[in-house]
C-alpha positions as CSV (number, residue, x, y, z in Angstrom):
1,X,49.0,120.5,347.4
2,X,52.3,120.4,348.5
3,X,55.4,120.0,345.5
4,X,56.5,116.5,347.4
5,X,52.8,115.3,348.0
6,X,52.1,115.6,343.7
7,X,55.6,114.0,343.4
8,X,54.0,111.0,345.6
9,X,50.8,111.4,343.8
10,X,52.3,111.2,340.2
11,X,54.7,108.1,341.4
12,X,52.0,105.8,342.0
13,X,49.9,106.7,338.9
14,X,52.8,105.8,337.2
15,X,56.2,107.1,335.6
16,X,55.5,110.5,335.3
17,X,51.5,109.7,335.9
18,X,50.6,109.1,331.8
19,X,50.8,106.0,330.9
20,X,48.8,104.7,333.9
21,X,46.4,107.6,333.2
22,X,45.5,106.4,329.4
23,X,45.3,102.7,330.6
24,X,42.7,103.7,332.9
25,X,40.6,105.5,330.0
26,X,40.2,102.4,328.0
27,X,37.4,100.7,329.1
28,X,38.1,97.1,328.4
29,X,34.4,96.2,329.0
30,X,33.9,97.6,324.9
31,X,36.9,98.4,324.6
32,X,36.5,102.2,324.1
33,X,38.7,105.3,324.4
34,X,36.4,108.4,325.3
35,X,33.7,106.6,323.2
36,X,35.6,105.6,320.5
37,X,35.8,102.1,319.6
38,X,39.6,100.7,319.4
39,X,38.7,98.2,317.1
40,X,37.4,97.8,313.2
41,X,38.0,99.9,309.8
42,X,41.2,102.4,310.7
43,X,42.2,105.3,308.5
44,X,45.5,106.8,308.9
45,X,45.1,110.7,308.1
46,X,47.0,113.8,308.0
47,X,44.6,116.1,309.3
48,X,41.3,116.0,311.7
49,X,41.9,112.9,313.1
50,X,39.2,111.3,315.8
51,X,42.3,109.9,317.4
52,X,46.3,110.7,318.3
53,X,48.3,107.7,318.2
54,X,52.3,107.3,318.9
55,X,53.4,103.9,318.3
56,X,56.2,102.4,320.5
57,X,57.9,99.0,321.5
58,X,56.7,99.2,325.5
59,X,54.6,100.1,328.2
60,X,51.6,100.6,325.1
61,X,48.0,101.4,326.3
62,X,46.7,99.1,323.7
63,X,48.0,96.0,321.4
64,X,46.9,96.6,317.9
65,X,47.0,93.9,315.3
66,X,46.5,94.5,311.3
67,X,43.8,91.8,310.4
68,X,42.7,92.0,306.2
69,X,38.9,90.8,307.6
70,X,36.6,91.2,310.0
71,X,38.1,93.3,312.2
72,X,35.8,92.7,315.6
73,X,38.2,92.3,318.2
74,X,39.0,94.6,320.9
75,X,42.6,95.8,319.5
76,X,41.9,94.6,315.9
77,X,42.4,96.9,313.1
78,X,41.5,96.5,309.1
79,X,43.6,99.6,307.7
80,X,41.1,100.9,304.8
81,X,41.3,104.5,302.4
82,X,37.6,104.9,302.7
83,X,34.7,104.8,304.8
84,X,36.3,104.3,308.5
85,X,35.1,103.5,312.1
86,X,37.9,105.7,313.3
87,X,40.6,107.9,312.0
88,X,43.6,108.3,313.2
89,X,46.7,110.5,312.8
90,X,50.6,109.0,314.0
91,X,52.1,111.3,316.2
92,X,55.6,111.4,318.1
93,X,54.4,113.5,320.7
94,X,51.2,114.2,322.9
95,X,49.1,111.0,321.9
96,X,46.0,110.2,323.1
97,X,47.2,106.6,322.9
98,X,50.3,104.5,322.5
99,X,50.2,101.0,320.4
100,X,51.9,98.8,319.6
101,X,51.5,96.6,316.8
102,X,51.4,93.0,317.3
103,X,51.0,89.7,315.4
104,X,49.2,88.0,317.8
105,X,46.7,88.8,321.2
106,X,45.6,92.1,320.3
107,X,44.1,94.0,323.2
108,X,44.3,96.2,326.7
109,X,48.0,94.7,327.8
């Protein structure tokens, strides 16, 4: 493939093809990420995380909002020290995911 035809290519995926990339990895049907639900008890961790998260103001993959019960919403996220559905790690570059956090409509955007 040509340099200009994977400039084209990247374009319409997206600016600079990742952001459009992750979206389309979420399946909003159960709202999954490589089989990972994005909802429930989070842990935030250090090391060995299940999950690489950056969190920014715009153009997120997924809205995540901090509930203190039932956390069964696609997007929905009890923060907990022990016994998690999913750990995750904050990172500033090379996430698997970008969120941002919300106070309301959690969810794919």
């Amino acid at each position: 493939m040509k340099r200009r035809d994977l400039l084209i290519s990247l374009s319409a995926m997206g600016v600079g093809g990742l952001p459009a990339l992750a979206r389309n990895k979420i399946n909003k049907g159960d709202c999954t990420y490589k089989g990972l639900k994005l909802y429930g008890k989070v842990q935030i961790v250090e090391h060995f995380p299940d999950l690489k998260i950056q969190i920014v103001e715009h153009l997120p993959d997924l809205l995540v909002q901090k509930v203190e019960h039932f956390p069964n919403a696609c997007g929905q996220w009890q923060i907990v020290d022990h016994f998690p559905d999913l750990k995750v790690q904050i990172v500033e570059h090379l996430p698997d995911l970008k969120i941002q956090w919300v106070d309301h409509f959690p969810g794919v955007p």
